[in-house]
PQR file with spaces between the fields and no chain letter, atoms N, CA, C, O and H, PARSE charges and radii, in Angstrom:
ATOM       1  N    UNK     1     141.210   94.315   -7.242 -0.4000 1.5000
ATOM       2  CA   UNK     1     141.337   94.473   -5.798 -0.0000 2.0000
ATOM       3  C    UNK     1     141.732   93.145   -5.159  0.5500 1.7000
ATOM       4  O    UNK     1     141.397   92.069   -5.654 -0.5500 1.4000
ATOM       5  N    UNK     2     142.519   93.265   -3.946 -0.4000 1.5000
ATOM       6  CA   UNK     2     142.538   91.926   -3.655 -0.0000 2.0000
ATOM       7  C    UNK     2     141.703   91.477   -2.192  0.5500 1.7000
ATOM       8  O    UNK     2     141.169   92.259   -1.406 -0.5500 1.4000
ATOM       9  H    UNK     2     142.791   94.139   -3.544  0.4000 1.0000
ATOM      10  N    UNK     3     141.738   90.628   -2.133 -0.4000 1.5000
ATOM      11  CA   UNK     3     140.926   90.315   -1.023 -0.0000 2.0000
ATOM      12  C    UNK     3     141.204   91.048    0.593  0.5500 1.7000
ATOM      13  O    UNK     3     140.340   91.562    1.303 -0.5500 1.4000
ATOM      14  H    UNK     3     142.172   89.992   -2.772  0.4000 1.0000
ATOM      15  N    UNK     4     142.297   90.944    0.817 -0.4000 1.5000
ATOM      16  CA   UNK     4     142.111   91.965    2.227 -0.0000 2.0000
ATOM      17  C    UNK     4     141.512   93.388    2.132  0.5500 1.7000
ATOM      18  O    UNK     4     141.051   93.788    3.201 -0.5500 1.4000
ATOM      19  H    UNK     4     142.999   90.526    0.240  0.4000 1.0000
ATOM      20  N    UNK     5     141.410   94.312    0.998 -0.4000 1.5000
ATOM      21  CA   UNK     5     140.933   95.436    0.351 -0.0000 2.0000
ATOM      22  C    UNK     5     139.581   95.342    0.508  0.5500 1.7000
ATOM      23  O    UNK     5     138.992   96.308    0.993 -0.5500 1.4000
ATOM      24  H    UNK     5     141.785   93.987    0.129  0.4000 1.0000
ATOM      25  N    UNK     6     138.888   94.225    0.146 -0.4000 1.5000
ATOM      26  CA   UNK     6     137.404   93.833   -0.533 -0.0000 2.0000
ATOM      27  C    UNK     6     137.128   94.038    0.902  0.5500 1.7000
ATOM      28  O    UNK     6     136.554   95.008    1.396 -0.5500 1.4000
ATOM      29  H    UNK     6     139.366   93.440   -0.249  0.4000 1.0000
ATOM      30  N    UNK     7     137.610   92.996    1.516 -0.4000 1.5000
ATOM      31  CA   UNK     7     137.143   92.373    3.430 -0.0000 2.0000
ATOM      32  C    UNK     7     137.328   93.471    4.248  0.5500 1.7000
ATOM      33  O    UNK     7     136.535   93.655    5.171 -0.5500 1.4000
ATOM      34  H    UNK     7     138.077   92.208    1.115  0.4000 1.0000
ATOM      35  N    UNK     8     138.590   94.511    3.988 -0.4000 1.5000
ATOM      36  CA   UNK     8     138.158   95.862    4.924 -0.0000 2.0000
ATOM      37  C    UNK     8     137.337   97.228    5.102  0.5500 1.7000
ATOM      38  O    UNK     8     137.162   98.067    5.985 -0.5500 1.4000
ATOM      39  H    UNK     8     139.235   94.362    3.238  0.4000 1.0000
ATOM      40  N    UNK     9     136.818   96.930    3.419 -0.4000 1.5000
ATOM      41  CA   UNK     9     135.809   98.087    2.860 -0.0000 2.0000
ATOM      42  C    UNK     9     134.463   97.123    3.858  0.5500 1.7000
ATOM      43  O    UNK     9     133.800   97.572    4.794 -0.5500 1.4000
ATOM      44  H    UNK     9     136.961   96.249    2.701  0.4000 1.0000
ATOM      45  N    UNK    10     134.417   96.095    3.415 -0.4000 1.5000
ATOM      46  CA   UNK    10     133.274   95.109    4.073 -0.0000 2.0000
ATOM      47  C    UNK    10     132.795   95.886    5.538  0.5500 1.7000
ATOM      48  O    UNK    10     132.016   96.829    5.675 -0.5500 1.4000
ATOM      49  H    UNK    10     134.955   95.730    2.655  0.4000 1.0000
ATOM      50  N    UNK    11     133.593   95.095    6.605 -0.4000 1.5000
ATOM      51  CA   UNK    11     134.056   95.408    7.825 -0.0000 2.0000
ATOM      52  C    UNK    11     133.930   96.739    8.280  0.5500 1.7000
ATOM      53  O    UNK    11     133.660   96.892    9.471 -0.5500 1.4000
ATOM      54  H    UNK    11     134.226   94.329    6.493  0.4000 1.0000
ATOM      55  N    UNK    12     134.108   97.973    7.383 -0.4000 1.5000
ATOM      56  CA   UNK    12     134.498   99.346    7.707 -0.0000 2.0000
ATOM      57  C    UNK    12     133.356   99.774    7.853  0.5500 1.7000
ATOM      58  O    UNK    12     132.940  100.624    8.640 -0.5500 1.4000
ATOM      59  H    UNK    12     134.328   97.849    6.415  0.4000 1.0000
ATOM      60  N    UNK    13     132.444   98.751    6.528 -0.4000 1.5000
ATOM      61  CA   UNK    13     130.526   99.499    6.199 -0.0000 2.0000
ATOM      62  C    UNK    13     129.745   98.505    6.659  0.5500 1.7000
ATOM      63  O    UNK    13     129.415   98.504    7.845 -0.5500 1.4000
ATOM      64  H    UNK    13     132.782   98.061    5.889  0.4000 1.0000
ATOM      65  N    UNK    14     129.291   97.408    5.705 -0.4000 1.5000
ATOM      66  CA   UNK    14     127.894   96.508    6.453 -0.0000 2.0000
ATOM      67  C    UNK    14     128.345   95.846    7.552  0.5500 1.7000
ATOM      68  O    UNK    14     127.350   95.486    8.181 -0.5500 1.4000
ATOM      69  H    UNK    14     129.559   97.408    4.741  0.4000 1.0000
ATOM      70  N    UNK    15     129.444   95.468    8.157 -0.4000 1.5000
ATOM      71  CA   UNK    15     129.681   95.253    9.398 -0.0000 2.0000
ATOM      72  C    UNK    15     129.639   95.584   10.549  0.5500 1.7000
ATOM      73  O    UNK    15     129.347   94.908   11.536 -0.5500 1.4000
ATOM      74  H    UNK    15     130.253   95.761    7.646  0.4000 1.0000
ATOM      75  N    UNK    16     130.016   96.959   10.442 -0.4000 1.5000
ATOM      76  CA   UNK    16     129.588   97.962   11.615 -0.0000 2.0000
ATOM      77  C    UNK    16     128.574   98.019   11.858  0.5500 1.7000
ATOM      78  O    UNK    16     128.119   97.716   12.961 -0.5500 1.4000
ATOM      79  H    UNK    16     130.253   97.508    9.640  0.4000 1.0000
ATOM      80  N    UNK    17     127.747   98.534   10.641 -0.4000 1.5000
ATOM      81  CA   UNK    17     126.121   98.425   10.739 -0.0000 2.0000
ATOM      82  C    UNK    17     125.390   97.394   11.162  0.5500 1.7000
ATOM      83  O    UNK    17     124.434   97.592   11.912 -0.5500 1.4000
ATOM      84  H    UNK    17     128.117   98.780    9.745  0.4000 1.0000
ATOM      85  N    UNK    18     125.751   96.079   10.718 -0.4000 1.5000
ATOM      86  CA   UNK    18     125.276   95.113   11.209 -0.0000 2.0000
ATOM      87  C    UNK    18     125.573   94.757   12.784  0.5500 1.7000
ATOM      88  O    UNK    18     124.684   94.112   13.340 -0.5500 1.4000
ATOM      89  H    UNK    18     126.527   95.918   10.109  0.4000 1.0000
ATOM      90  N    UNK    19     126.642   95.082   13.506 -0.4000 1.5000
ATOM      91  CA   UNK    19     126.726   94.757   14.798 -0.0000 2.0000
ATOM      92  C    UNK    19     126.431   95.993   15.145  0.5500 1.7000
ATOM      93  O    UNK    19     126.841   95.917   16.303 -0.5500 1.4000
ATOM      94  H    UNK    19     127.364   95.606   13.054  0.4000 1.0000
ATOM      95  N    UNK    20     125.996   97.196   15.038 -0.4000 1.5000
ATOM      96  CA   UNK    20     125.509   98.023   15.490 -0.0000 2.0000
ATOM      97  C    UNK    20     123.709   97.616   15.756  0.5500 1.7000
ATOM      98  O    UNK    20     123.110   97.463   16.820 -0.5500 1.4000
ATOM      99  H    UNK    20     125.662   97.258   14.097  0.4000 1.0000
ATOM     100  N    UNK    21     123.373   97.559   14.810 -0.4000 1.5000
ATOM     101  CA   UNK    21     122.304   97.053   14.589 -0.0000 2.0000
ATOM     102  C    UNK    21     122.013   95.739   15.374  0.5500 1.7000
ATOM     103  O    UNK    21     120.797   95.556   15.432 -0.5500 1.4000
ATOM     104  H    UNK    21     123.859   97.684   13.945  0.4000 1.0000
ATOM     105  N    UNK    22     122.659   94.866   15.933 -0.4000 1.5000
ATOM     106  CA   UNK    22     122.419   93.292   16.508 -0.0000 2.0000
ATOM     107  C    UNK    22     122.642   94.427   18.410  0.5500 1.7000
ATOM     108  O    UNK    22     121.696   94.622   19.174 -0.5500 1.4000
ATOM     109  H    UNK    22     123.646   95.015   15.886  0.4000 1.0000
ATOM     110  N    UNK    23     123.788   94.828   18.606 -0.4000 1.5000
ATOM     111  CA   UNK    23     124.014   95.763   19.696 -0.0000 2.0000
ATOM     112  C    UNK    23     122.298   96.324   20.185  0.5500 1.7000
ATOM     113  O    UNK    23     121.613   95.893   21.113 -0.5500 1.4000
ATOM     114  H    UNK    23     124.556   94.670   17.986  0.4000 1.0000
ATOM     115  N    UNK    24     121.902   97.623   18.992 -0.4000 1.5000
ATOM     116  CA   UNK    24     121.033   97.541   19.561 -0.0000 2.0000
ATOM     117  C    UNK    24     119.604   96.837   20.139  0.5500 1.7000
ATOM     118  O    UNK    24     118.770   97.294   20.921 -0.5500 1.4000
ATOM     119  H    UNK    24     122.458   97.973   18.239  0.4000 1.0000
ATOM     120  N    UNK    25     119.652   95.783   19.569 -0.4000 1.5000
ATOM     121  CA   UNK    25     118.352   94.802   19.346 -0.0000 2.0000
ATOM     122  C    UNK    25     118.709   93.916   20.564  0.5500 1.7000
ATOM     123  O    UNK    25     117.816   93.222   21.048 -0.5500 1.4000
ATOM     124  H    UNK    25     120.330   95.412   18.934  0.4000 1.0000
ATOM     125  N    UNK    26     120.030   93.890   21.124 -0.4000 1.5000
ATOM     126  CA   UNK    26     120.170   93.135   22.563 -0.0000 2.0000
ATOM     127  C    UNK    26     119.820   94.688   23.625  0.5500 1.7000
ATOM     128  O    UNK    26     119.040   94.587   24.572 -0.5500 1.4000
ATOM     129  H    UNK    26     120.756   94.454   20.730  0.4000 1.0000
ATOM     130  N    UNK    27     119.960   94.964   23.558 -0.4000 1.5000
ATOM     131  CA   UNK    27     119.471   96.243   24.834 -0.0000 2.0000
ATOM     132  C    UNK    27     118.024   96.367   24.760  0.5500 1.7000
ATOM     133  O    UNK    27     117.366   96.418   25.799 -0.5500 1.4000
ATOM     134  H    UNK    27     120.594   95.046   22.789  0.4000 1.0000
ATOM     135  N    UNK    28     117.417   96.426   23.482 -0.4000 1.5000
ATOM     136  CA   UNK    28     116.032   96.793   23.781 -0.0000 2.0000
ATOM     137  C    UNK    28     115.351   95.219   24.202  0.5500 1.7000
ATOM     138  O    UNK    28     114.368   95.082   24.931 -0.5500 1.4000
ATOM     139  H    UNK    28     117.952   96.385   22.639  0.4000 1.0000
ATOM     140  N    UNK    29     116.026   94.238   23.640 -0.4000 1.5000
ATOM     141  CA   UNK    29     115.172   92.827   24.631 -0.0000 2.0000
ATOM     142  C    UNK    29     115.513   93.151   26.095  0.5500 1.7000
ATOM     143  O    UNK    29     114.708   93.062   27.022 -0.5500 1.4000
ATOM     144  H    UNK    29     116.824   94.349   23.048  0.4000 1.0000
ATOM     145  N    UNK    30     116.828   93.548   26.205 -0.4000 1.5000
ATOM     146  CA   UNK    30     117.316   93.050   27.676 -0.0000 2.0000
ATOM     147  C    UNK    30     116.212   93.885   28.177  0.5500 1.7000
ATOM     148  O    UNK    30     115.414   93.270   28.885 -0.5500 1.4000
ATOM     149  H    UNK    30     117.482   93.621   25.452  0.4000 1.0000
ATOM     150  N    UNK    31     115.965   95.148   27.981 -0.4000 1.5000
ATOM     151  CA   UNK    31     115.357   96.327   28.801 -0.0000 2.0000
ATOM     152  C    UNK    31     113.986   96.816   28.817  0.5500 1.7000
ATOM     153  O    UNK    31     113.515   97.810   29.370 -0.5500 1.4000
ATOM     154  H    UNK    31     116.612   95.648   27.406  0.4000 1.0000
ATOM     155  N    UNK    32     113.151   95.442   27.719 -0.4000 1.5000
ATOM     156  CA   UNK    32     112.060   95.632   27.277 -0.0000 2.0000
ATOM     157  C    UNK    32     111.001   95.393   28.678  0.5500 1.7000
ATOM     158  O    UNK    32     111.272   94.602   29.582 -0.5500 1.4000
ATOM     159  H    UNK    32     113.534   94.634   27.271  0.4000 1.0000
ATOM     160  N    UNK    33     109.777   96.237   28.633 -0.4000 1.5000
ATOM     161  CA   UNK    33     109.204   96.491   30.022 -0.0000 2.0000
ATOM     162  C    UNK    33     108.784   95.059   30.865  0.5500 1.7000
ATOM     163  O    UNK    33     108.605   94.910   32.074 -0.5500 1.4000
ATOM     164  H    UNK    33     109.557   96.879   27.899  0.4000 1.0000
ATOM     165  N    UNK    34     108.674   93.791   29.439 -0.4000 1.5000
ATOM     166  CA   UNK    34     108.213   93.023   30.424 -0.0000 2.0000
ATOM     167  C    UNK    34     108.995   92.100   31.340  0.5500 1.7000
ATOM     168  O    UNK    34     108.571   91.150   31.998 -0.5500 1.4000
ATOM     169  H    UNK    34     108.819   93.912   28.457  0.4000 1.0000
ATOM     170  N    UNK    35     110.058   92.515   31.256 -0.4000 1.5000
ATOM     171  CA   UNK    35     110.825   91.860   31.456 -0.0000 2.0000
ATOM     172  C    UNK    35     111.472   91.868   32.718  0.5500 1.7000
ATOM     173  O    UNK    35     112.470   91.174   32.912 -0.5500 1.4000
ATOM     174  H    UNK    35     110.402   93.286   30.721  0.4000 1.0000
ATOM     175  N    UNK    36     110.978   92.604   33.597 -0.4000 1.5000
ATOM     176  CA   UNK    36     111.206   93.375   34.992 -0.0000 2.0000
ATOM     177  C    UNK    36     111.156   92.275   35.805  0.5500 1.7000
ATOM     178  O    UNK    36     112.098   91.956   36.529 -0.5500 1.4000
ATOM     179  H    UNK    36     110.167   93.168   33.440  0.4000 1.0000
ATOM     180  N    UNK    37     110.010   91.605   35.730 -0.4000 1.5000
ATOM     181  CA   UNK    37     109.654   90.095   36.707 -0.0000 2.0000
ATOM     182  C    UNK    37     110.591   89.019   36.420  0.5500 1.7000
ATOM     183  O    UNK    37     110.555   88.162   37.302 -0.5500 1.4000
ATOM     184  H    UNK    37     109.244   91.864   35.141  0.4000 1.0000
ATOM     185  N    UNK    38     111.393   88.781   35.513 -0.4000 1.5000
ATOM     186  CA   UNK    38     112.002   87.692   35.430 -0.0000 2.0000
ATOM     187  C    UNK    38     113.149   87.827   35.558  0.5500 1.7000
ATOM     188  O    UNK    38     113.717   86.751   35.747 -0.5500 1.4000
ATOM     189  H    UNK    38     111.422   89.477   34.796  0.4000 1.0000
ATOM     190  N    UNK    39     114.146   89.156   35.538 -0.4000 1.5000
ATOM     191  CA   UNK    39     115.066   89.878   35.609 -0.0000 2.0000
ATOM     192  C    UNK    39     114.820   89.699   37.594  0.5500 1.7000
ATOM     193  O    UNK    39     115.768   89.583   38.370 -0.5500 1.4000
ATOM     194  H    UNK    39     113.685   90.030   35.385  0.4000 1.0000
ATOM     195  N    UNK    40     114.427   89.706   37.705 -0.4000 1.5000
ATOM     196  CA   UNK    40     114.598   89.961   39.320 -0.0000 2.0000
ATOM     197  C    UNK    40     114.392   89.020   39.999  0.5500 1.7000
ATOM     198  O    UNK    40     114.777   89.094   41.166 -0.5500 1.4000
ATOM     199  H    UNK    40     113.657   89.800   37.074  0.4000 1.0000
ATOM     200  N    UNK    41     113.697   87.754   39.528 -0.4000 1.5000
ATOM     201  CA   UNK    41     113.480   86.489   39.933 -0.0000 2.0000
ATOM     202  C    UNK    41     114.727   85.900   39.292  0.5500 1.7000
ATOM     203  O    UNK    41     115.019   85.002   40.082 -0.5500 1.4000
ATOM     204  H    UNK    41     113.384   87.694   38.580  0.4000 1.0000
ATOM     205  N    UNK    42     115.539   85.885   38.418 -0.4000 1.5000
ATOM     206  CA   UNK    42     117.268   85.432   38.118 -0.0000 2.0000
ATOM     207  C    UNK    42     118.138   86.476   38.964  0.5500 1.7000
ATOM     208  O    UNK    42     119.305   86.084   39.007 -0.5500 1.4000
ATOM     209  H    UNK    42     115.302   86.615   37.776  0.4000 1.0000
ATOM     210  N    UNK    43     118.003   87.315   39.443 -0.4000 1.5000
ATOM     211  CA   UNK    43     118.877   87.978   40.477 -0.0000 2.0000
ATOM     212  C    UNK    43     118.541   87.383   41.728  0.5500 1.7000
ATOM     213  O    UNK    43     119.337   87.400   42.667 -0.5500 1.4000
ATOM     214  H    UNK    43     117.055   87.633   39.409  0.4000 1.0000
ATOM     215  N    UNK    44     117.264   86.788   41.810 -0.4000 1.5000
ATOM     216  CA   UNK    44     117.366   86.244   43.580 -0.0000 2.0000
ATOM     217  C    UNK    44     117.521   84.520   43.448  0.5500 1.7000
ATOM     218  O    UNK    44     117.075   83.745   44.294 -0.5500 1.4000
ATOM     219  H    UNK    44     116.618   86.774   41.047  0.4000 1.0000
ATOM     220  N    UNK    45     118.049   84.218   42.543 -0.4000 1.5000
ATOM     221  CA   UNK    45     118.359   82.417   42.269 -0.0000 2.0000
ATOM     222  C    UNK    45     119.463   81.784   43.474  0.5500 1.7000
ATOM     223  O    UNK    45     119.584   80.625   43.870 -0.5500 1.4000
ATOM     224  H    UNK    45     118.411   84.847   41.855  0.4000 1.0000
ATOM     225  N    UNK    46     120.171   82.983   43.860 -0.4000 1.5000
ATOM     226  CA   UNK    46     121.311   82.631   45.118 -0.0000 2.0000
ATOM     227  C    UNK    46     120.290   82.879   46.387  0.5500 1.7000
ATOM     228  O    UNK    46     120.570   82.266   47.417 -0.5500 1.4000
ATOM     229  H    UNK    46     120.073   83.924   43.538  0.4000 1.0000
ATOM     230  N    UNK    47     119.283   83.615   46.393 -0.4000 1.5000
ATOM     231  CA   UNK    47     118.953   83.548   47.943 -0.0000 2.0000
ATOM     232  C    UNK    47     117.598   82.471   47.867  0.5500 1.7000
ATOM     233  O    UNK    47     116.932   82.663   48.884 -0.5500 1.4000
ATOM     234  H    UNK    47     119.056   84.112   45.556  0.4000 1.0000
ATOM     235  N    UNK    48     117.226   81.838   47.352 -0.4000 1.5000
ATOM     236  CA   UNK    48     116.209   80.710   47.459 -0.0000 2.0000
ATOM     237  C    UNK    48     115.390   80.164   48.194  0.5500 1.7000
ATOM     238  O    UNK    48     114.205   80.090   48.518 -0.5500 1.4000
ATOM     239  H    UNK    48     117.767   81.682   46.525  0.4000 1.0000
ATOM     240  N    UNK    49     117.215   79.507   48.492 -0.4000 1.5000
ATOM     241  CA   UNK    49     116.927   78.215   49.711 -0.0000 2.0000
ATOM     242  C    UNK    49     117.621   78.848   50.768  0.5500 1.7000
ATOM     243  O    UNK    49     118.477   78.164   51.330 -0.5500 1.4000
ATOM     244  H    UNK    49     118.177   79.567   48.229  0.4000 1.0000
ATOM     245  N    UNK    50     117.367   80.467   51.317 -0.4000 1.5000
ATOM     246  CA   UNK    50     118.528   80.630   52.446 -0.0000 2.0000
ATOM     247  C    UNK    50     117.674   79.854   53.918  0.5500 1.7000
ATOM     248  O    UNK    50     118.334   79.534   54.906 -0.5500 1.4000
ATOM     249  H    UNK    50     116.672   81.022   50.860  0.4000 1.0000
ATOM     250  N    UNK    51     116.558   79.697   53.865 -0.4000 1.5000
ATOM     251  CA   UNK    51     115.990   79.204   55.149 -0.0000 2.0000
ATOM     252  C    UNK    51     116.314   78.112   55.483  0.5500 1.7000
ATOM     253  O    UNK    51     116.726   77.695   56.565 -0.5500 1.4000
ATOM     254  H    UNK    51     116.022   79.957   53.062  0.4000 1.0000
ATOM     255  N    UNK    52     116.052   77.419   54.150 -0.4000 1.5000
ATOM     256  CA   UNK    52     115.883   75.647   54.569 -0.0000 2.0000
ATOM     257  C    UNK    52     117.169   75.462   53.355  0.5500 1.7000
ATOM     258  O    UNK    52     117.634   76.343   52.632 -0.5500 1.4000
ATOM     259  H    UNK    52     115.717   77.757   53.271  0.4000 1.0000
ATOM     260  N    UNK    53     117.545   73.986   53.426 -0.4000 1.5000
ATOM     261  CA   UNK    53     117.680   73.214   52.214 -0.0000 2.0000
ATOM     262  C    UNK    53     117.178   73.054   50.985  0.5500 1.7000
ATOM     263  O    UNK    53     116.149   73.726   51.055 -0.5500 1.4000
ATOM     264  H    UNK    53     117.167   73.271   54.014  0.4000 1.0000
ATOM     265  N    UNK    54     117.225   72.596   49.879 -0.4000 1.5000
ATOM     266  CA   UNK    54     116.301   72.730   48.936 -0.0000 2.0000
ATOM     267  C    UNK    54     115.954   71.253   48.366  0.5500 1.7000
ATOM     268  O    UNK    54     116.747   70.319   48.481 -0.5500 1.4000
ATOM     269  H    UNK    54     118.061   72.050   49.823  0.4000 1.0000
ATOM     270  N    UNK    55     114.845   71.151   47.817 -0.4000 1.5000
ATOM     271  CA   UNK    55     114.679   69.781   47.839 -0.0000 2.0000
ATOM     272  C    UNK    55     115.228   69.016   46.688  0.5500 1.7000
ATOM     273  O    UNK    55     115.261   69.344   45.502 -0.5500 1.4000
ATOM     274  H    UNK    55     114.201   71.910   47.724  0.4000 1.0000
ATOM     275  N    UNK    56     115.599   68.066   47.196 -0.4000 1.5000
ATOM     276  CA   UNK    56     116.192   67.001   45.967 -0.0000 2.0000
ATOM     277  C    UNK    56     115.555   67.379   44.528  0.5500 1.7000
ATOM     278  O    UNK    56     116.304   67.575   43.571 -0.5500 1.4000
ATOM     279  H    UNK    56     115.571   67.800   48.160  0.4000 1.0000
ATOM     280  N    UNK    57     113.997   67.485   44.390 -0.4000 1.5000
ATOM     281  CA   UNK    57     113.659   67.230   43.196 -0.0000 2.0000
ATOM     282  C    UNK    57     114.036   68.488   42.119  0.5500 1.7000
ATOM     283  O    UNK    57     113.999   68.547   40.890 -0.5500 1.4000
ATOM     284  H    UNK    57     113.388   67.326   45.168  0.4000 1.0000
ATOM     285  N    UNK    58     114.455   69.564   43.276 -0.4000 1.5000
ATOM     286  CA   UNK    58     115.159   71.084   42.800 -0.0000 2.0000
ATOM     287  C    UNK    58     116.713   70.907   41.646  0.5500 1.7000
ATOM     288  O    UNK    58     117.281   71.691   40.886 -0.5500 1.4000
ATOM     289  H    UNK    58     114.485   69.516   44.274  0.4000 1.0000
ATOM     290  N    UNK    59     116.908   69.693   41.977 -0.4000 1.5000
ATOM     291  CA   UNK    59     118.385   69.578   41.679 -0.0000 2.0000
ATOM     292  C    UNK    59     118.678   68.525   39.991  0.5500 1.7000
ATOM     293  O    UNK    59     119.664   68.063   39.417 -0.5500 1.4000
ATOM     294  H    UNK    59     116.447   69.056   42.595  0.4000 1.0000
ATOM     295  N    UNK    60     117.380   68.549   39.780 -0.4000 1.5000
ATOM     296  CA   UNK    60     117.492   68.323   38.409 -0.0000 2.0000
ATOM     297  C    UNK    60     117.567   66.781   38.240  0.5500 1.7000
ATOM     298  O    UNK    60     118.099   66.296   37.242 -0.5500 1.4000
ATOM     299  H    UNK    60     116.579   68.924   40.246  0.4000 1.0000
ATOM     300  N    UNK    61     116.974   65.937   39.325 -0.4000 1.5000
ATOM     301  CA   UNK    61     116.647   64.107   39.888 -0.0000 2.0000
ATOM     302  C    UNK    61     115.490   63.733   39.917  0.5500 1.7000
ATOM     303  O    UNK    61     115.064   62.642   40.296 -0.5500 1.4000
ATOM     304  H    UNK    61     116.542   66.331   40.136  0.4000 1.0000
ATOM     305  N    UNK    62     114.547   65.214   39.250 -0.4000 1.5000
ATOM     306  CA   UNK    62     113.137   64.373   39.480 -0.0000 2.0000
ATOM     307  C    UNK    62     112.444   63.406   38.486  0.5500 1.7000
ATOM     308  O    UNK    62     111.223   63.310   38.361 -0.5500 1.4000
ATOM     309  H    UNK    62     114.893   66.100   38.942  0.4000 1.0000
ATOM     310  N    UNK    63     113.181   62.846   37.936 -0.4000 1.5000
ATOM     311  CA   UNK    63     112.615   61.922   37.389 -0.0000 2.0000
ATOM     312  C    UNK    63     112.933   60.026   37.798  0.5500 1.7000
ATOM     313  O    UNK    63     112.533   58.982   37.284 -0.5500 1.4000
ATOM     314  H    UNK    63     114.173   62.924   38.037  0.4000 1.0000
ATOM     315  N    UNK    64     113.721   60.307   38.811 -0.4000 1.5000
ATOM     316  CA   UNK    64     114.058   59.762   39.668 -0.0000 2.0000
ATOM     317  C    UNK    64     112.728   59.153   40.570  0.5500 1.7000
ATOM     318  O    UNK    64     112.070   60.126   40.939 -0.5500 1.4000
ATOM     319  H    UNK    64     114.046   61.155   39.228  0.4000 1.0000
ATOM     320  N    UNK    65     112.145   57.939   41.023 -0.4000 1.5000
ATOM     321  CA   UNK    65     111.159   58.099   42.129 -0.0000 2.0000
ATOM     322  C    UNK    65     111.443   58.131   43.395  0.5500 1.7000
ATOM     323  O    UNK    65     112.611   57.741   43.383 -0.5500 1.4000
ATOM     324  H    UNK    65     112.680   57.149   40.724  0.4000 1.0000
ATOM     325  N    UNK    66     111.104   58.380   44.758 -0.4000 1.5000
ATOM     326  CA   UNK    66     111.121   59.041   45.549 -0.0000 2.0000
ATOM     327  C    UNK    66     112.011   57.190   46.223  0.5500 1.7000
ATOM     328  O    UNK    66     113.063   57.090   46.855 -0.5500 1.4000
ATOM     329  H    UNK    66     110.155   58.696   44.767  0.4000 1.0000
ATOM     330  N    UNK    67     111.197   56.192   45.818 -0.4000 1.5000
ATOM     331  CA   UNK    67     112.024   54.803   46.711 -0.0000 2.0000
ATOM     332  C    UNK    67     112.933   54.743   46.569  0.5500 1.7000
ATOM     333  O    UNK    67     113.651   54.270   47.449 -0.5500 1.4000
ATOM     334  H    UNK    67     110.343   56.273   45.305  0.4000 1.0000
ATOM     335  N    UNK    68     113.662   55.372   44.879 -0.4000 1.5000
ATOM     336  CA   UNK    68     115.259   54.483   44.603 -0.0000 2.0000
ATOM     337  C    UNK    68     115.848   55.559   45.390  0.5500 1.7000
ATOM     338  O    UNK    68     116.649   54.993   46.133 -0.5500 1.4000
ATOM     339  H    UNK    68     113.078   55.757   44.164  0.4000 1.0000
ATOM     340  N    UNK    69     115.881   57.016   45.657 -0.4000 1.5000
ATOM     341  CA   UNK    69     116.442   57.622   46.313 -0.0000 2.0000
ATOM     342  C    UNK    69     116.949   57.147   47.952  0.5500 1.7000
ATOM     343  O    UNK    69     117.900   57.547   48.623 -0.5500 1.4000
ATOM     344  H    UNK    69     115.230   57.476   45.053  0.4000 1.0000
ATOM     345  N    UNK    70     116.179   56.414   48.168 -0.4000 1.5000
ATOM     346  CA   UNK    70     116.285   55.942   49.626 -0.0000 2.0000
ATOM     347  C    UNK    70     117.101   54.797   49.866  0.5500 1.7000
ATOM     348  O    UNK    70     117.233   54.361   51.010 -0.5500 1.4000
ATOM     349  H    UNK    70     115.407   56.088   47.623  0.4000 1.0000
């Protein structure tokens, strides 16, 4: 046999299966029950700061101290 033969029998069987299999194992994390609270707290990441500004230390500077900022 030659190799493109070998690689499409491959592909045709444990491949499918295997991304079938990885397919379903991402849906049941995505959709798993506990997951409701954090799923909805990353859907509201754009409305945050709609009141105010957000604070410097939000922006990934807090290790920064509060004098050199000034």
């Amino acid at each position: 046999m030659e190799t493109y033969s070998i690689l499409r029998q491959f592909a045709d069987s444990w491949m499918m299966l295997f991304l079938l299999l990885f397919f379903l194992g991402v849906v049941v994390w995505a959709f798993r029950p506990g997951s409701r609270a954090k799923h909805r707290d990353i859907a509201n990441i754009p409305f945050r700061h709609e009141d105010k500004p957000a604070d410097t230390d939000s922006h990934g500077d807090g290790d920064r101290s509060k004098e050199t900022r000034k």
